[in-house]
N, C-alpha and C positions, 0 to 999 in steps of 0.2 A: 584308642588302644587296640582295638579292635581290628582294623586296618594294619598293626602290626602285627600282630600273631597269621593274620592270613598271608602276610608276608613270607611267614618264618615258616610257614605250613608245610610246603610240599619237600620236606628234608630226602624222601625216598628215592629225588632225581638226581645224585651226587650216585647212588649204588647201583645204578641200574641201567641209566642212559647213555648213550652216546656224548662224547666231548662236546661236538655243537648240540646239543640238544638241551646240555647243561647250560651251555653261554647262552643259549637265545632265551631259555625260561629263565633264568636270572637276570639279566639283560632285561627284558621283560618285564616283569617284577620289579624292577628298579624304576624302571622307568614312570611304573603304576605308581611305585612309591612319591617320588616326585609331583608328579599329578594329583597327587593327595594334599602335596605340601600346598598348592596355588591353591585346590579347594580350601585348606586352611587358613590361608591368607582371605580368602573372603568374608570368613567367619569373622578375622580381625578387622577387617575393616566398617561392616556391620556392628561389631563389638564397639570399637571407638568412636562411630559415629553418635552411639543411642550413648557413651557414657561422656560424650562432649557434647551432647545434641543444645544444650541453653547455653553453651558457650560462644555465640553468634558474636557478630561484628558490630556493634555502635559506632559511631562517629566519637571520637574523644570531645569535636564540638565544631562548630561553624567557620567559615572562611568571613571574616570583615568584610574585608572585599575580594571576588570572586578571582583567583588568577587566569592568566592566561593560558588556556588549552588550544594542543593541536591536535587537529582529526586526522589519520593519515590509511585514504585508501589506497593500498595497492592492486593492481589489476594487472590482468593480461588477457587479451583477447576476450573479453567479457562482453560479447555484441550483446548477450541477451538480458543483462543484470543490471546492468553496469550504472543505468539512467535510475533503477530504484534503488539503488547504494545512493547515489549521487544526490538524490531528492531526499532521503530520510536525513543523509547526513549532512545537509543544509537544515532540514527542521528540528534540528537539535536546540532546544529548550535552554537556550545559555545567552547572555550578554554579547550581542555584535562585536561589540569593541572589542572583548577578551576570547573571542573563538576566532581560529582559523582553521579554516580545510584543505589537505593537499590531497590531491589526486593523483599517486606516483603511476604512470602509466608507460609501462614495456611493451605496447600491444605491437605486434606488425600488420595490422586489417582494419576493418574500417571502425572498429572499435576507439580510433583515434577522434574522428571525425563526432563521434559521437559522445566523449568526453568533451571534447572541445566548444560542441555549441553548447552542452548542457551547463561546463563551467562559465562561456558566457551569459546565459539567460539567468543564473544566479549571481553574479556580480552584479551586473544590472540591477538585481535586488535589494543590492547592498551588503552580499553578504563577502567575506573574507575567504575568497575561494580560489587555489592558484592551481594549474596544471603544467606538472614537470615530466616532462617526457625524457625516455634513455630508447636507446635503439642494439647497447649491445648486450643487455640483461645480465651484466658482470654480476655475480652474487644471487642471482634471481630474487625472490623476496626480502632475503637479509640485505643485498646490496640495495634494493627500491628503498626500504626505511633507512639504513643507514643514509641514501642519497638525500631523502629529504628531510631527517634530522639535522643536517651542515646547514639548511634554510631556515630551518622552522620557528616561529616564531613564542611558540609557549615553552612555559616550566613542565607544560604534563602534555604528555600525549597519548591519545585513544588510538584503537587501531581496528579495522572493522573489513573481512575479508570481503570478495565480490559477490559472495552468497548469503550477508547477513542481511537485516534492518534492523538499527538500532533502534529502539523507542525512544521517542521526544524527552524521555525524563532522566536518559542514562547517565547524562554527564554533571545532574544535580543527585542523582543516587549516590554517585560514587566520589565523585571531587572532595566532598566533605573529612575522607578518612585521611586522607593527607594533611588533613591539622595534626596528626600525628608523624612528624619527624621521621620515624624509624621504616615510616611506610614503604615501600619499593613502587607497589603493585597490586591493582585491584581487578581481581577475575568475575565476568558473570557468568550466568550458566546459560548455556545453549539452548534454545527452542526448537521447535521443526516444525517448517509452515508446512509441508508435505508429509508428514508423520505416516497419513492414511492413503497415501497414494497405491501401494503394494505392499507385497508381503516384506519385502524387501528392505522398502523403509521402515516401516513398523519395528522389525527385526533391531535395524539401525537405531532408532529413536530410544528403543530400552535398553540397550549396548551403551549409548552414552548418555541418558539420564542414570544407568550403574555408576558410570564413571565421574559423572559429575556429581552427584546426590551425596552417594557411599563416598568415594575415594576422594573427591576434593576435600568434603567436610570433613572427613576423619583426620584428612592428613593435614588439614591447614588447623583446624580446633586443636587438634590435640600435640599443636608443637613442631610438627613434621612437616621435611619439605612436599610440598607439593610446584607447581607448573603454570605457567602463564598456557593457553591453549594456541596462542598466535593470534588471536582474535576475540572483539569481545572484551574486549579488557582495556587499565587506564594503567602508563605507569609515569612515574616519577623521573623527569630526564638523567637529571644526577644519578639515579641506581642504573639507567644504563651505562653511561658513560662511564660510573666507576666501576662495573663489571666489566670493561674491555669492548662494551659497545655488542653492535651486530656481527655476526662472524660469521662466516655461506661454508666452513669447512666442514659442517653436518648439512643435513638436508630437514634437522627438524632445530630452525634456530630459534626455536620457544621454548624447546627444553631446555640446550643448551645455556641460552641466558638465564634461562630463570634458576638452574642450580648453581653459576657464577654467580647472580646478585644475591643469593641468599646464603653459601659460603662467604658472601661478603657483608654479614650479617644485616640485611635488608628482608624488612617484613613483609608478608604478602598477605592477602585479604581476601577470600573468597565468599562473595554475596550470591546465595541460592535463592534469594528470594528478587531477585532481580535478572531476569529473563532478557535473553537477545533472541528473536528468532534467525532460524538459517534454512538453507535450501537444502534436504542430504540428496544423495547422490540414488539416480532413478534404476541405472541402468548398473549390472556386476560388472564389467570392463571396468567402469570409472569408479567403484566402488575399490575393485582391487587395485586400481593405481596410486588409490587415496592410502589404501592400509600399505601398500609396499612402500610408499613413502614417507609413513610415517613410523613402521617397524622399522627400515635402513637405517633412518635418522637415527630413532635410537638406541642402534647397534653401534652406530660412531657416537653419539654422545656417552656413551657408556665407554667404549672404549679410549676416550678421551678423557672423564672426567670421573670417574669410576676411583678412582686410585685418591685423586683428591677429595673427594666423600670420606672414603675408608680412614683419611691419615686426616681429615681437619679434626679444628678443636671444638664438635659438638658432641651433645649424648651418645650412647650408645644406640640408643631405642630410634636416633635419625638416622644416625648411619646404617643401621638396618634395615630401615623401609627405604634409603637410599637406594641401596642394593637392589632392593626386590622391584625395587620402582622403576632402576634403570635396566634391568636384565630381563623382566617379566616375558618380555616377548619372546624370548629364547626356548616360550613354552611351545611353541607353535612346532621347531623344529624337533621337539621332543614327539611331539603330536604323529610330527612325519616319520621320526623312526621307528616311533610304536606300532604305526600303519603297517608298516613293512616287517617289523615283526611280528605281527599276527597269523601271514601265512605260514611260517613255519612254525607257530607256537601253537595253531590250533591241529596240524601233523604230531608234533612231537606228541600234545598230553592224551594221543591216542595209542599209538605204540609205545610211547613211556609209561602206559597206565593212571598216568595223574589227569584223568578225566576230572577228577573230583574238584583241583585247583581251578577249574573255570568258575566256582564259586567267586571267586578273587575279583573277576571280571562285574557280577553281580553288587558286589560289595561296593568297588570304585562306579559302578555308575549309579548305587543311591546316592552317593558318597558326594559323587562330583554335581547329580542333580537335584539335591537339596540343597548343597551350597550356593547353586546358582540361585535356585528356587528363591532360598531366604535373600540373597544380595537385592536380587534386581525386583524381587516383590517390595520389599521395604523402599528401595525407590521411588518406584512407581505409588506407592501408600503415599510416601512423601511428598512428593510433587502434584500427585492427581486425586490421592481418596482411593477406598476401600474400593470403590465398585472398579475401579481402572486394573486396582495390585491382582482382585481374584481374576480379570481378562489374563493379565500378563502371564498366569501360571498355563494357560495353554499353547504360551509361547517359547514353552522353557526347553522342551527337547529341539527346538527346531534352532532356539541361539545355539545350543550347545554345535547341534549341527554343522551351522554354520562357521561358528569357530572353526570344526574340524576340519568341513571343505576348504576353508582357506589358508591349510597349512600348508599346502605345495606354494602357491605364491609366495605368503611370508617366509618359509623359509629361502627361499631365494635371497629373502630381503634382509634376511637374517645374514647368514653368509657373507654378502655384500655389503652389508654395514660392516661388518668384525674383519673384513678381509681388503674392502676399500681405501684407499690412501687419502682419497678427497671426496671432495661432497657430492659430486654427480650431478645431473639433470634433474631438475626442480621441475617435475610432468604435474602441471595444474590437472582436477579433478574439475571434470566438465560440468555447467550448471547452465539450464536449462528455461528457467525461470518459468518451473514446471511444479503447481500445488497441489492440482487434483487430478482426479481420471479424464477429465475435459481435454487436458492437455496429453502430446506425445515428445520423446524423444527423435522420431521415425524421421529421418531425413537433415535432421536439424548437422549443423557443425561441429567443431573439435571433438569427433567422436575417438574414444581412445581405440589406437590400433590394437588388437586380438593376438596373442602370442600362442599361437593355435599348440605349441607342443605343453604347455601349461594346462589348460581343459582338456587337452588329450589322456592327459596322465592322469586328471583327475579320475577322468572318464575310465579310462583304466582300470586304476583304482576302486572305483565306484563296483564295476560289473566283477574285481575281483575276491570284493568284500559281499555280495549276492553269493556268491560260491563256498566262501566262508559262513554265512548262516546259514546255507542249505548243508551245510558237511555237518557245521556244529547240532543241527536239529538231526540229522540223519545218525549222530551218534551219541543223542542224547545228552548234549552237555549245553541245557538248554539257561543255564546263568549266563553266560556267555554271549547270549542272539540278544540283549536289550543293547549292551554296550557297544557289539557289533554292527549293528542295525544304526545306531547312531554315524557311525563312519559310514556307511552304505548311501544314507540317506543324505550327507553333507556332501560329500563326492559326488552325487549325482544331481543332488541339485545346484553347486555350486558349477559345474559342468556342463550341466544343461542351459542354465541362463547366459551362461559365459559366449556358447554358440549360437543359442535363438536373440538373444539380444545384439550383438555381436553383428550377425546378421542383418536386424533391424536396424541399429544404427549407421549402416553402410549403405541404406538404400536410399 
């Protein structure tokens, strides 16, 4: 309630200021207001998770005999990965007879060469392993699994990106839940064999142990749709097939299906006590080609599938985290015009005299940094123990950061999902097969190309939010300098890395 009364605070700007000066601090102000609401949404998702937390997933009961599964990687140019996908997903812990493994490979390098003798030195083995190669990447990912679903020989199929390992016991964790009929779909949660490699990743690691911890569990416990991730997960062929299969006209076709097969009431499963590790991403180029690919998408799955949410025949309470679930990213470009209302909003409350309204600013950023605080500590408690949750709170201004630095890309991506007609270029997120400090990026291939006027702006940006805390401390409206300092501080380093890495991976 609190957060609204400072809302409603500075009424003196309607009698006194100029016409823009009203638009921009109301403008302004709305915007904070909004940014309050996704704080609030965290609250709710932490909320549901601790009040479904013993509502976990059992097996209804055993498979008599084991059915047949299919493993299905897809790759693309994965010189560096490609041979430890290919070995973990041969030591999968399952019956010869009833596993098979496809290898859908769109590579154009010598990453062909190296599927191919791998998939022959495991048949030799005996194992049930086949290699389909396409050369025109129709669909990019959607279209590799659609391609080798038309072959595949199981009732279920796994699916396991070029930067996971699956552990030996994944496909008897989870196969079991499908003695239940209703099943679709069974998600595990992500690991990170590189967690400690940088700041970067560490950053990354508590970003989506948030998401998976908090937001899976809440939203699959307690009734609500939640998302297959693309990887890492088992599903049921018939819930694709009767959701209309794979579809390339987003570019995130794991969301896409998984709000069809669960509009077509098909159950999903999410096991957090069942770990996949992965590789996150080392270097910020490939970092921001992963999130713009994966905001885009959601901008088109939303604008596809949005309407059908709102108008199907479930509760109210889905259809609403429906919403927030598929527009959420639309924060980022609120992020960007906040950014750019700050320079003239931190003018206006000085010749307007509403100096005093930068409390407002003070407020949203306890506001917005305890909500994080509680989200991703409770994670990190969850998945790691007490001694992990209290590290993570030193981490909390700098996600926030980060978030913020990365509103100029995303919203691009924003934009371009809501405004695009079709799916666009499926740009893989380069992996390394890079765990510790031992290892570098520096020299290596598919370094993503640098869109130098995107770090420019941050940069921009950056140097003219340093101008902005020194104005606001020069006129004493020192609520103001935590929440500004947070944008200062994500701009620049989001900017920074963008060019020195940038750099290194060019050489």
């Amino acid at each position: 309630m609190s957060g609204v009364r400072l809302f409603h605070h500075p009424a003196p700007i309607g009698m006194d200021g100029p016409v823009i000066g009203q638009v921009c601090l109301y403008a302004y102000f709305a915007l904070l207001a909004l940014l309050c609401g996704y704080g609030f949404h965290r609250y709710l998702m932490v909320y549901l998770y601790y009040r479904h937390r013993r509502n976990g997933h059992r097996p209804p009961g055993a498979w008599g005999e084991l059915p047949a599964v299919t493993v299905q990687l897809p790759v693309y140019n994965e010189l560096y990965v490609v041979e430890r996908l290919i070995d973990a997903a041969c030591r999968l812990d399952y019956p010869r007879d009833k596993l098979e493994i496809q290898v859908l490979d769109d590579s154009s390098d010598e990453t062909q060469g190296i599927c191919r003798r791998k998939v022959e030195s495991w048949r030799a083995q005996g194992v049930d392993i086949v290699y389909l190669h396409r050369t025109d990447r129709a669909g990019y990912k959607a279209g590799a699994l659609d391609h080798g679903m038309k072959v595949m020989k199981g009732r279920f199929v796994a699916v396991f990106d070029a930067d996971f390992l699956p552990p030996p016991d994944f496909l008897m964790r989870t196969i079991h839940h499908f003695t239940d009929e209703r099943i679709g779909m069974v998600q595990t949660r992500w690991g990170h064999i590189n967690r400690e490699y940088s700041l970067l990743t560490r950053i990354q690691s508590i970003l989506l142990d948030g998401h998976f911890m908090m937001e899976h569990c809440a939203r699959n416990r307690s009734g609500r749709f939640f998302n297959f991730s693309g990887t890492a997960g088992i599903w049921r062929r018939e819930a694709i097939e009767t959701a209309g299969g794979w579809q390339h006209d987003t570019l995130t076709e794991d969301l896409d299906l998984s709000f069809r097969s669960q509009l077509g009431k098909w159950k999903f499963v999410f096991l957090p006590e069942v770990e996949t590790p992965a590789e996150l991403p080392v270097e910020m180029n490939g970092f921001k080609s992963q999130q713009h690919r994966w905001v885009k998408g959601s901008m088109q799955t939303t604008r596809k599938l949005l309407w059908k949410v709102l108008t199907a025949d479930v509760p109210l309470y889905v259809k609403a985290e429906g919403f927030v679930h598929l527009t959420g990213n639309i924060a980022y470009f609120i992020i960007f015009i906040l950014s750019l209302l700050m320079f003239p909003v931190a003018y206006f409350r000085t010749t307007m005299k509403v100096r005093e309204s930068a409390i407002l600013d003070l407020g949203v950023f306890t506001l917005a940094t305890i909500s994080v605080c509680v989200f991703y500590l409770c994670s990190q408690k969850e998945i790691h123990g007490f001694r992990r949750c209290l590290k993570t709170a030193l981490y909390v201004p700098l996600l926030l950061s980060l978030g913020i630095g990365m509103c100029v890309s995303n919203t691009r991506a924003v934009l371009e999902g809501l405004l695009s007609r079709h799916g666009g270029e499926f740009v893989r997120t380069p992996k390394y097969a890079i765990a510790d400090r031992r290892h570098t990026f520096a020299g290596k291939k598919y370094k993503v190309a640098m869109r130098w006027m995107v770090p420019a702006l941050e940069l921009l940006l950056g140097l003219g939010f340093a101008g902005i805390v020194a104005y606001s401390a020069a006129h004493e409206m020192y609520g103001a300098i935590p929440f500004q300092a947070l944008f200062m501080i994500g701009f620049f380093y989001v900017s920074f890395l963008s060019f020195h890495q940038g750099r290194v991976a060019s050489k």
